[in-house]
N, C-alpha and C positions, 0 to 999 in steps of 0.2 A: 504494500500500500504506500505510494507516495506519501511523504510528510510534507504537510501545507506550512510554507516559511511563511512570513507576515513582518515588515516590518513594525515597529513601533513609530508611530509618527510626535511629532514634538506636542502636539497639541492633547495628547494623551498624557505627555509631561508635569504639562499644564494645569491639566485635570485633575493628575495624582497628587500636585502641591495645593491643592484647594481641599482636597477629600484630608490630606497628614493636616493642613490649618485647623481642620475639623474634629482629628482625632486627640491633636495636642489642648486642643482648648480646654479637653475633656478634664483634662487631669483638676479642674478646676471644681468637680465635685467633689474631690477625696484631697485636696491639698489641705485643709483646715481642719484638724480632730477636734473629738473634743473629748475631753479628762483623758489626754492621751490615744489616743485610738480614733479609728475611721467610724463612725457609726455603721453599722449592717445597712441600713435602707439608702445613705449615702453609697456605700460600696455595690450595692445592687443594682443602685438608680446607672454606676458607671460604668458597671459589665456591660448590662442590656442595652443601653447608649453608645457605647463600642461596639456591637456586635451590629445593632443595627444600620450604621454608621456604616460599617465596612462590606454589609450586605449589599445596603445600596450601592456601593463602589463595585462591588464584585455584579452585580446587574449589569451595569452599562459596558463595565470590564468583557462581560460573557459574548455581550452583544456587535462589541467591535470586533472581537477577536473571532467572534462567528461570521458575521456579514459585514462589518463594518467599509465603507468604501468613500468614505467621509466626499459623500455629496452635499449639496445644500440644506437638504431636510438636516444630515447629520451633525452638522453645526450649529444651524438654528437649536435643536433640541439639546444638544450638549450644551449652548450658554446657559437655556434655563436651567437644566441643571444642576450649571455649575452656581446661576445666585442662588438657587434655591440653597446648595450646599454653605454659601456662605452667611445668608439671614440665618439658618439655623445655628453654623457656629455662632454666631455673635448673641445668640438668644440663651449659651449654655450657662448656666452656673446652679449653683448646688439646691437653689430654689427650685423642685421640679413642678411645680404648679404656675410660676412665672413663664418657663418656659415650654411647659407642656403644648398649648396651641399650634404655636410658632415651630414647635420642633415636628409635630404630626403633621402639619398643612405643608412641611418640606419637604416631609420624606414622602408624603402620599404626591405632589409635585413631581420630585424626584423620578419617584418610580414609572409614573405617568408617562412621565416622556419617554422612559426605557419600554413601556408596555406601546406606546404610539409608534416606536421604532421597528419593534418585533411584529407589529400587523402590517405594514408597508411591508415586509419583508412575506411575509405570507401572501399576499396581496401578489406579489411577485411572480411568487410560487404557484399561486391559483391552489393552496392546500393547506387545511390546515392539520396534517398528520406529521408533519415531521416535526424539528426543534424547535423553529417559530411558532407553530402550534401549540406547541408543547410549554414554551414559556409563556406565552397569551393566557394558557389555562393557568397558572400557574400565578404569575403578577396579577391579572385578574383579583385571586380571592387574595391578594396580601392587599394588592390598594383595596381591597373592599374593608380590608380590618382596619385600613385605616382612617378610611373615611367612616366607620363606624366610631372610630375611636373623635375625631373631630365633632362628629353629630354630638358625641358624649360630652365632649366639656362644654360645647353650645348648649347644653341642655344644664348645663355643673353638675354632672356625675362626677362623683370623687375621683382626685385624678391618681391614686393608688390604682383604680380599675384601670385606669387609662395606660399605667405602667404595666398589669400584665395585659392588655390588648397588644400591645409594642411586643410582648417576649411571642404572646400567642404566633404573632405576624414573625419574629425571629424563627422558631419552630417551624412555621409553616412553609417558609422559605428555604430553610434548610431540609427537610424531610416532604416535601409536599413531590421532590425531583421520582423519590423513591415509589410513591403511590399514583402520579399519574406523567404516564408512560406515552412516548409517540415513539415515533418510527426516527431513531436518532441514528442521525451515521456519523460516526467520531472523526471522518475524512475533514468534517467540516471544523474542527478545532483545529487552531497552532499554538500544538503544547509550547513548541520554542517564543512565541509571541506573548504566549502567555506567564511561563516562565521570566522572561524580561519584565513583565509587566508587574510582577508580586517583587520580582530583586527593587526593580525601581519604587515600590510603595516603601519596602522594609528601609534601604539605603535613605530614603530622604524622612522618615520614622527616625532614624539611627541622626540623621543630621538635624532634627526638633530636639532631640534628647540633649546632642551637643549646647545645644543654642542654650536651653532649658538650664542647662547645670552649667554656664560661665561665671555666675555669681561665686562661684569659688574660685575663678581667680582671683584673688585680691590683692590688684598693684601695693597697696599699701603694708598688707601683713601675710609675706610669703611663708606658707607652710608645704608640709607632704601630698596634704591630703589633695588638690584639683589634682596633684600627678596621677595618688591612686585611683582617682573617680575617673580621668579621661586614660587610663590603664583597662581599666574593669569593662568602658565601654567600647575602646578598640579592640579588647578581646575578642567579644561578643562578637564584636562583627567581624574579624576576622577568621571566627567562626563559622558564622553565617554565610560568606563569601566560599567558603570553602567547602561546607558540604554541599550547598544548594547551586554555587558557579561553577568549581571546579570537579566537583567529584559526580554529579548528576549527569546525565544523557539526554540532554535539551532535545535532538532533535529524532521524535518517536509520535507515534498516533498513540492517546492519551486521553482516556475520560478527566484526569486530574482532580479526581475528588479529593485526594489524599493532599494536594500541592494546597489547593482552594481555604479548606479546613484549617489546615494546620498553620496557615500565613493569620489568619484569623489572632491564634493564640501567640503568633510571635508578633503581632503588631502590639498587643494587646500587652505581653509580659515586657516587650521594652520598654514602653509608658511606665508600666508599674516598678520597673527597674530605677527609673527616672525619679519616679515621686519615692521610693523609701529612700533614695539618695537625699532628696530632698529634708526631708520630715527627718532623718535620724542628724542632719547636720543642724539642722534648725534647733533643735532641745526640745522640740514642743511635742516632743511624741515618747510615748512610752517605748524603752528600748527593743523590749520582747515582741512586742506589734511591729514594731520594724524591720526586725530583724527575721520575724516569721511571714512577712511582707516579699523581702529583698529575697529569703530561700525560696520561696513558694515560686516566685517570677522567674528566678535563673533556673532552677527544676523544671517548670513550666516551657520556659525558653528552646532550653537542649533538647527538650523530651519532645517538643514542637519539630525541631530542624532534623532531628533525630529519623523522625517515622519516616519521612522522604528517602530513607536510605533504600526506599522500593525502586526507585528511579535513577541507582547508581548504575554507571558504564557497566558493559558485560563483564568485565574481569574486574571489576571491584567487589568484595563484599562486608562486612560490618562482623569481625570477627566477635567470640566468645570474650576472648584475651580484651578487646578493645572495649567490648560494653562494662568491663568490670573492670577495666582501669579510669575510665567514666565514670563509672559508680564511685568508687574508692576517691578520687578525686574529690566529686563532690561531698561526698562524708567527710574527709579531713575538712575540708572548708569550711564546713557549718559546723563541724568538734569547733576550730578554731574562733568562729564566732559566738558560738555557747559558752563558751569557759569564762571571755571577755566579753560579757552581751553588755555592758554598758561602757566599752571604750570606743568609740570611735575608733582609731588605729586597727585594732583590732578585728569590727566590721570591716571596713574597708581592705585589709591584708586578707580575712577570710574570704572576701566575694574575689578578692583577685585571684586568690588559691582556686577557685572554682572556675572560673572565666577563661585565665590564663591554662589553667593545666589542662581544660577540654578543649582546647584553641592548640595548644602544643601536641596532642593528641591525635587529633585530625590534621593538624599538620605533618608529621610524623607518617600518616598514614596517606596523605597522599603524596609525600615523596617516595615512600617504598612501592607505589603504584606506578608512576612514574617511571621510576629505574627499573622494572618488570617486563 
């Protein structure tokens, strides 16, 4: 079967840096504890908020990288889009009743225009049994939760219901592929296209992070700590660059459910990677929250970049040896952050011992693939 190359066009760039403005903003529900700690229904509000968030990116993502051939309609629809994407950043903060309207009348927007794209493309086809069909059925009943969920606060139904109509619509989005089925031919994906398209979200994710954590340089009072913090996150991605750029097989026919998913939790644990850096440098957070914050995210992380090891070159594979010096790595890290849970140094040495030593690991191992 031929593999379908695609490039990435700038304007897809474009798009990616508006969707990360939207993702970074996020950190703005869980930046503020209180008696130490994230509240539960703040930390919930910002899951389902990220996932939502990245759905809709993964929609329009599907849709280029299926038919996309950025004619006129395809522009016109990607601007709105793209405001819609940014009224809703700017509506976010930890109020979720302030910005509940604003944030459903964007994504139901949002989606709308991916749903307007996919029936032109049907329309096309003269059919609606294959993948544009498939995704009509599909966006259909999600913009339907969500213009239920707008009818809702129109009416002031509590907007707690309004936050699980939002996860309902995550759920249904994610699971709705599995129960209703069309006539999908995978010729019409470019894994390679799309691959690029998840490096480029995670890479300009990784440079928000950067941005996000400069406040520890401080021209005035030079210490250790910005080295360890911009240590911990160049690991990370030189991590990341390496299982998912250099050691994967970009170019193959690929449902990608496995690539799609899992970029999900690593958009997702770098943010969170971000804000314990944050909150533990700051004092305002109880140590053991933070510290079970920053392990949960870098576990999260690897175990994310990790599963893709489906999609390694033929003569690669993810030895026994390798996943237990993985493991063992990150156990000493978090010993080391347990013993000191309230030094700073201490965290920060720990998250590098984990960062660094599964960064030296994979690197390790794709030079012995290499010289093979």
């Amino acid at each position: 079967m031929n593999i379908k190359v695609k490039p990435v066009e700038l304007i897809e760039l474009f798009y990616d840096l508006i969707f990360v403005y939207a993702i970074s903003n996020l950190t703005a529900l869980i930046s503020e504890p209180v008696n130490g700690v994230i509240a539960p229904y703040s930390f919930f509000t910002y899951i389902i908020t990220s996932f939502v968030i990245l759905q809709a990116w993964l929609y329009f993502t599907n849709y280029v990288n299926r038919y996309g051939e950025w004619e006129w309609h395809d522009y016109i629809l990607a601007s709105v889009n793209m405001i819609a994407v940014i009224y809703m950043a700017n509506t976010i903060s930890p109020n979720w009743a302030s910005m509940s309207f604003t944030f459903n009348l964007a994504m139901f927007i949002m989606l709308l225009t991916v749903l307007v794209l996919y029936i032109i493309q049907a329309r096309r086809e003269h059919s609606l049994k294959g993948a544009a069909g498939n995704s009509i059925s599909i966006l259909s009943i999600v913009c339907a939760i969500y213009l239920v969920a707008l009818i809702s606060l129109i009416f002031n139904v509590n907007t707690h219901y309004v936050l699980l109509m939002d996860v309902v619509a995550v759920l249904g989005g994610a699971f709705l592929p599995f129960f209703i089925r069309g006539q999908f031919d995978k010729s019409i994906i470019s894994f390679p296209h799309l691959v690029e398209r998840f490096e480029l979200l995670t890479i300009i994710t990784f440079g928000e992070a950067i941005v996000g954590l400069t406040h520890f340089f401080d021209v005035g009072n030079f210490t250790a700590v910005p080295i360890l913090v911009f240590f911990i996150v160049l690991a990370m991605f030189g991590s990341y660059v390496i299982q998912i750029h250099n050691l994967m097989e970009h170019h193959r026919v690929e449902r990608s459910l496995r690539l799609m998913f899992s970029h999900y939790f690593i958009v997702i644990s770098i943010n969170l990677v971000t804000v314990a850096l944050e909150l533990i440098h700051s004092g305002e957070v109880n140590p053991a929250f933070a510290t079970v914050l920053m392990v949960v995210s870098l576990v999260i992380f690897y175990v994310s970049i990790m599963v893709n090891k489906e999609y390694y070159k033929e003569n690669i594979k993810l030895t026994k040896k390798e996943i237990l010096q993985m493991v063992m790595t990150t156990v000493l890290g978090i010993v080391v952050i347990l013993i000191f849970i309230s030094n700073l140094y201490a965290f920060l040495i720990g998250s590098l011992i984990i960062t660094f030593g599964n960064f030296t690991i994979l690197l390790m191992k794709q030079k012995r693939c290499l010289s093979e």
